[in-house]
N, C-alpha and C positions, 0 to 999 in steps of 0.2 A: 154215738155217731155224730149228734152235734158238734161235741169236743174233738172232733178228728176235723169236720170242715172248718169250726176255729181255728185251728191250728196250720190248716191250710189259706185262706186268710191271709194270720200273718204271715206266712212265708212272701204270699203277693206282695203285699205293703212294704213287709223288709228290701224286699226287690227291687220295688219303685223306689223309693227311700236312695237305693244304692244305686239305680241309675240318674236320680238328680242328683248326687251328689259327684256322681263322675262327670255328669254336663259340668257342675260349678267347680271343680277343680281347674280345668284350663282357665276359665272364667277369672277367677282369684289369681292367678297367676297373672296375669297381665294387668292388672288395676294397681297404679302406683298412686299412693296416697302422702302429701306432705310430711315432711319431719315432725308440725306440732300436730297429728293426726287429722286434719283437713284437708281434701283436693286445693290446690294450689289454682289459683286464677290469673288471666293474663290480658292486657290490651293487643287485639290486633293491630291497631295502625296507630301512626302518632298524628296528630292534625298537621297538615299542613305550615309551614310556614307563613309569618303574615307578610307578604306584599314582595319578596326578593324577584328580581326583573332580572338580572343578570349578574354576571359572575363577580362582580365589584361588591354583589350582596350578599356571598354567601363563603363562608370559609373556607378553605382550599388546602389541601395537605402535600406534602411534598412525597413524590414514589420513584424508585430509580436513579440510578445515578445521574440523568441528562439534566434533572431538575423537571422533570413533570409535574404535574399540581392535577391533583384528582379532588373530585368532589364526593364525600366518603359516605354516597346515601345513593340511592337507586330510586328512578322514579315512573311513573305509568306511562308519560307523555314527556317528552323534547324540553320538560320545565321546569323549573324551580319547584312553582307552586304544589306538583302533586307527587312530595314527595313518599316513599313507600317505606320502604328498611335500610338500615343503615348496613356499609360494605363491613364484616370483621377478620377477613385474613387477605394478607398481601402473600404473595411469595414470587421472589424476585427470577421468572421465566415465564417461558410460551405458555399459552391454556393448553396446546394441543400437548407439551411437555408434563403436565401437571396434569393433564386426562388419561396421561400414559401411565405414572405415577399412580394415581387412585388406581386405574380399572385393570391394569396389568403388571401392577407393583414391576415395570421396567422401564427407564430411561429413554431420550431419545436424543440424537441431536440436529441441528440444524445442517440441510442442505442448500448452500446459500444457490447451489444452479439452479434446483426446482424452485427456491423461496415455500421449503414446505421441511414440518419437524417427518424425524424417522429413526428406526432402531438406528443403534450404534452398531459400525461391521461386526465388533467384537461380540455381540451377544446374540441370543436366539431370537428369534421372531417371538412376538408380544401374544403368550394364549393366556386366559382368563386363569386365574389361580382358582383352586379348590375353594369358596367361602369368600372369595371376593364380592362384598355387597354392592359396590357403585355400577350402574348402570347409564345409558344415555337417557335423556327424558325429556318432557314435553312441556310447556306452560307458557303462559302470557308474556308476552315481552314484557322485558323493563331496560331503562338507558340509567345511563348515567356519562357525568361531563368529565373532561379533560382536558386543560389548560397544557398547551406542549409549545415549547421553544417557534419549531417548525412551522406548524400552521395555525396556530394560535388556539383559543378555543374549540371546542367540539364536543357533542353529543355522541357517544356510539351505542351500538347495545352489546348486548351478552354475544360472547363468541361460541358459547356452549352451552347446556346446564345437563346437569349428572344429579342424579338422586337414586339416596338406600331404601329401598320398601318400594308400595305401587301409588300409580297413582289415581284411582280410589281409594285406596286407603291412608293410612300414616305412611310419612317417608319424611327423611332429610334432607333437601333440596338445595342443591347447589347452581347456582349463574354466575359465568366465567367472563370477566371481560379483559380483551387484552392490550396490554398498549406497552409504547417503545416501540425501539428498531433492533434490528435481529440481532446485533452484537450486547442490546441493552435491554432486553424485552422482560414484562413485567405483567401479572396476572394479579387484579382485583376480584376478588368470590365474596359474593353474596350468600352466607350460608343461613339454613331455617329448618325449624323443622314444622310442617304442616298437616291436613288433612281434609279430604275432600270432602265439605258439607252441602249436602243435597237441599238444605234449607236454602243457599245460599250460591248455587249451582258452581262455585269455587272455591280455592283453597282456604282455610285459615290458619293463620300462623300461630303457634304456641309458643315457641321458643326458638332463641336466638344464639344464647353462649355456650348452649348443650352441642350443638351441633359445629361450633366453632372448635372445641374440645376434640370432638370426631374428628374434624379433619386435621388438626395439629397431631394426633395420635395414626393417625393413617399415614400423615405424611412423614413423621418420625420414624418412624418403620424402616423409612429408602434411605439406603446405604448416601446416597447423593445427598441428602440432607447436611449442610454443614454448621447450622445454629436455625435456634428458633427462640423469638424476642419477643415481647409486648410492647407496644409502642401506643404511645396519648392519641389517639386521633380527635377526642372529645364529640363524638357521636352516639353518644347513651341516651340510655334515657324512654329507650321505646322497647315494650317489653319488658326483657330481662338483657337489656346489652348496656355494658357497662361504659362502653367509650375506648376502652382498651382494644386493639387491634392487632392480631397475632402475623407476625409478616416471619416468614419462610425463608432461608438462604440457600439455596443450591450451589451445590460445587459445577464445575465443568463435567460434561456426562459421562467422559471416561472412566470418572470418580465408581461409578457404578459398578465396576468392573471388579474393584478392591476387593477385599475380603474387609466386612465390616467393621473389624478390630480398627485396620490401619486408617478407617475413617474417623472410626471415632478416638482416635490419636490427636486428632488436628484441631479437636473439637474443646473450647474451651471448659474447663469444673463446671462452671455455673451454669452451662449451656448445657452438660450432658446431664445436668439435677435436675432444673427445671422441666429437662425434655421426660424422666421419668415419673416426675411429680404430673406432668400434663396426663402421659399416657395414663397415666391409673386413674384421673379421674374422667378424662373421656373413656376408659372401659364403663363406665359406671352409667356414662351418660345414655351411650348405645345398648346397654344391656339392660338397665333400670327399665327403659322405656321403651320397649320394641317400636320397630317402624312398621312392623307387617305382624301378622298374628304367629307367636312363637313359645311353643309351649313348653318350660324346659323340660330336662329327661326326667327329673323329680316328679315331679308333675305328673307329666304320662306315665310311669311306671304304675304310681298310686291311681288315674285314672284306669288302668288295664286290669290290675288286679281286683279292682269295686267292678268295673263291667264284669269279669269272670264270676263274683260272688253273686252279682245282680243275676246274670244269667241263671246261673245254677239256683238260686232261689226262686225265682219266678218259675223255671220249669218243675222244681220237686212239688212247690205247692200246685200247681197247675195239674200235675198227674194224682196228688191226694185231694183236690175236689172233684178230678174224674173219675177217682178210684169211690167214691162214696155213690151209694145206694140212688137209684133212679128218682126214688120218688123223694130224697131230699134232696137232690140236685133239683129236679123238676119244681122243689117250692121254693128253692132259691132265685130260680127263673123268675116264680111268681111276683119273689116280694121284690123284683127289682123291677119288675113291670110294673110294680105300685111305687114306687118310690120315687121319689125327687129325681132320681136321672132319668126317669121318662116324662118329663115332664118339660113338656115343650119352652116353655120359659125356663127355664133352668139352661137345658140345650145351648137356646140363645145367650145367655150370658156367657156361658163357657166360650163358645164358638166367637163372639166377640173379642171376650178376654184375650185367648191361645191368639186371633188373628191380628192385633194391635201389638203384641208383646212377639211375636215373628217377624211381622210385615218388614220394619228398616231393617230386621236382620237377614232377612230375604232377598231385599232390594242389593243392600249392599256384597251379597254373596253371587249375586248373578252378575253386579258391576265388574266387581274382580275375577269370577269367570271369561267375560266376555275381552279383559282386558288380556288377559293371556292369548286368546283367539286371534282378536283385533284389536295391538294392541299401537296400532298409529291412528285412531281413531275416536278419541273420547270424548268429542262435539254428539258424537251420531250414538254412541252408550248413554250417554245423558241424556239426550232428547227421549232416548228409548225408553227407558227407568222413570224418570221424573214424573210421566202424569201418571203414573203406576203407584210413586212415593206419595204424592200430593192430591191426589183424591180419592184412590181406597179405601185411609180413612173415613174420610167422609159419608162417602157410600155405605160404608158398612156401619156406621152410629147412628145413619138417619134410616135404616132400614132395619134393623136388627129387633131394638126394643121393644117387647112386647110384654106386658104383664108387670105386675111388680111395682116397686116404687121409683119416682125421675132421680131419687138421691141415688138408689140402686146403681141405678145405667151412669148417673152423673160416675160415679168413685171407680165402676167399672170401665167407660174412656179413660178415664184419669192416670190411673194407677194401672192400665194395662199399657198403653201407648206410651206413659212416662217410662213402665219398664224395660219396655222396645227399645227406647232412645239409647239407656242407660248402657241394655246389652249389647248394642251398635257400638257405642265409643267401647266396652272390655273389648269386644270381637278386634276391634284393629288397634289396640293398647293406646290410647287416647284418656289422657288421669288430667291434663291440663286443659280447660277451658274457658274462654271467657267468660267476665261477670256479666256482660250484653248478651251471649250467646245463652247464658241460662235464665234469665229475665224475658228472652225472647222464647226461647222451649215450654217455659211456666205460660204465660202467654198461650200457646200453642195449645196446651193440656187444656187450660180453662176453656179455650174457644169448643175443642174437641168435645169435654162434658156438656156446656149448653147446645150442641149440636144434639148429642144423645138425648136429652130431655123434651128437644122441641121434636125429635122425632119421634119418643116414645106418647107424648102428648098429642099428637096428631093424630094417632093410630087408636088411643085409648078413648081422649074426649068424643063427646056423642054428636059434636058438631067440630070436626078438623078444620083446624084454619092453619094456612100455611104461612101467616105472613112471621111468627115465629122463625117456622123452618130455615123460610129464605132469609131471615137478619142472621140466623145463627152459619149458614150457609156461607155469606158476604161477611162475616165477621174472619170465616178460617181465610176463604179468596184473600181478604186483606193483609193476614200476619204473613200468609205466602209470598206476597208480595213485599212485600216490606223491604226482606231484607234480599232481595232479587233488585230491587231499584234504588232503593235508599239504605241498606246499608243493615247493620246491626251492631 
């Protein structure tokens, strides 16, 4: 009878076994790792320029046929000095024309009596396509300057911004600015792709050329497309952007109307290679690296068939330890009453462990909830999340430890909360981050372990002193802040 509850046993374990490995299949799925097998690293910002005062100091590019001069960088404030990311696609029309383009792959043209874009008579009204990813979206201003014939210099800002994925999670973020006159009008995008760091209570930027790809291959798509170029802008350098700037040529909107073939009749050799050499590697770029959590069908199928086996083994063994004789079930009760899992310290460790290695992934699953609900609102989702992200831990390392040894509780914050972080960035397919953002996470961990230890020591020693507690307490308060006021 022994040999029958062994054997019951394993079926449990097999079972478990087979539901972790169904969690870590989407898991795996989304974790994109560099070509020479390391995560790839990246600088969010480029510093500042030293000292440019006005437009006499700063290079100027030429956009449109009227001769406009753009300044081919986006910045936080009306200045030179704080500059942000550099502009990489031009395409030469409206933003609201090019917003029609992304989100309803349809054209539009201009009504010069409204002074406003709109469908062509000839087509249908503008509905959302099947798998059309661009949406409208929210974020921080940024300006950038224009030197125009007309009225000389000027600041404007974005006329729009669109992004694929959400915004608590990964997404590819687009800001549209627009300039010219309606017979000559031209659109600057600032494209990126980011992610929403709760360390940091804003986005960070991973990548720059990935998402520039995305949108030359989205925009290639539209029949209206009549060439697509790279042009020198010489604005690399931050990031991954090379200085190259992809500018866009539109036909006249009717064009839209055509049958594709006779578009791309007009379109020169090198113009229609380039355009399929672009598309295939911006597939790579948007699929390589989801912006939202996207599991493909591989994936889920082998995850569904490991839950059906999990299932079905956890319940066969589950009925052949019920099916075994009372009084060796009854002493299996016993020796698990003696055992290490009743054991109050033990408990604690686990409960610990499990709540460190959920908690961001909790945090972040309720952001993205609430953003579907309320989703013009993400000042009031943050405030709401944040002291929930930023002092749980805490709470729970300096209350938890009890028993055991401080290295114990130290490797248990450590390696449970690092694993959190870890399972946070697979959950919203996040492979790219910076070398300050994980210098500042290591940082984070450490503080977290001497939190566990001065809390375990307070509780054990025969005379608690707190003044421990509170340095290790004021040591997390500080990396919190850090990168909330100064940066990372």
């Amino acid at each position: 009878m022994a040999s029958r509850l062994g054997a019951a046993e394993s079926l449990v374990v097999l079972g478990v076994v087979l539901l972790l490995a169904t969690a870590a299949v989407p898991t795996a799925s989304v974790v994109d790792f560099g070509a020479n097998g390391g995560v790839s690293t990246a600088a969010t910002t480029e510093p500042a320029p030293n000292g440019p005062k006005s437009a006499a100091d700063v290079r100027l590019v030429s956009v449109g046929d009227r001769g406009d001069r753009l300044w081919p960088f986006t910045s936080r404030d009306r200045s030179f000095e704080t500059l942000t990311l550099p502009v990489n696609v031009v395409v030469e029309g409206n933003p609201a024309r090019v917003r029609s383009l992304l989100m309803y792959s349809r054209d539009a043209t201009w009504d010069e009596t409204n002074e406003s874009w709109q469908q062509a008579s000839t087509e249908q009204p503008p509905t959302a396509e099947a798998g059309t990813p661009w949406g409208s979206a929210t974020g921080a201003d940024r300006f950038t300057f224009v030197d125009t014939a007309d009225s000389g210099g000027l600041w404007i800002a974005e006329s729009m911004q669109l992004h694929d994925g959400t915004y608590f999670g990964s997404r590819i973020h687009l800001r549209l600015y627009g300039g010219g006159t309606p017979d000559d009008s031209w659109t600057a995008i600032q494209a990126h792709r980011d992610y929403w760091d709760w360390f940091r209570l804003r986005h960070t930027v991973t990548s720059l050329s990935g998402p520039q790809h995305v949108v030359e291959r989205d925009l290639m798509r539209q029949s209206t497309v009549v060439d697509v170029r790279r042009e020198r802008f010489a604005n690399g350098g931050i990031i991954d952007a090379d200085g190259w700037v992809s500018v866009v040529e539109l036909g006249p909107p009717q064009l839209s109307t055509l049958p594709r073939d006779d578009v791309r009749r007009s379109m020169p050799v090198e113009s229609a290679t380039s355009r399929s050499e672009a598309a295939e590697r911006a597939g790579s770029e948007r699929g390589g690296t989801p912006s939202v959590l996207d599991t493909p069908a591989r994936a889920a199928g082998v995850g569904t068939v490991l839950s059906v086996l999990a299932i079905g083994f956890v319940g066969i063994g589950g009925l052949a330890a019920l099916a075994t004789r009372r009084d060796e079930l009854g002493a299996l009760v016993e020796r698990l009453r003696w055992s290490r899992l009743a054991d109050d310290r033990f408990q604690r460790v686990v409960a610990l462990a499990v709540a460190l290695v959920a908690l961001p992934v909790l945090v972040r699953s309720a952001a993205l909830g609430l953003e579907r609900v309320v989703p013009n609102h993400p000042k009031v989702i943050a405030g709401l999340l944040f002291p929930v992200f930023a002092f749980t831990p805490a709470v729970l390392t300096a209350h938890l430890p009890r028993g055991y040894s401080s290295e114990l509780w130290f490797g248990t914050a450590f390696v449970g909360y690092g694993t959190g972080l870890v399972a946070d960035f697979a959950m919203i397919g996040v492979a790219v981050v910076p070398v300050e953002v994980v210098l500042h996470r290591f940082a984070v961990l450490v503080a977290l372990g001497c939190l566990a230890v001065a809390g375990h020591r307070r509780f054990e020693a025969s005379e608690p002193r707190r003044a421990p507690l509170w340095a290790a307490v004021c040591l997390w308060l500080l990396l919190f802040a850090w990168p909330l006021f100064l940066g990372t």
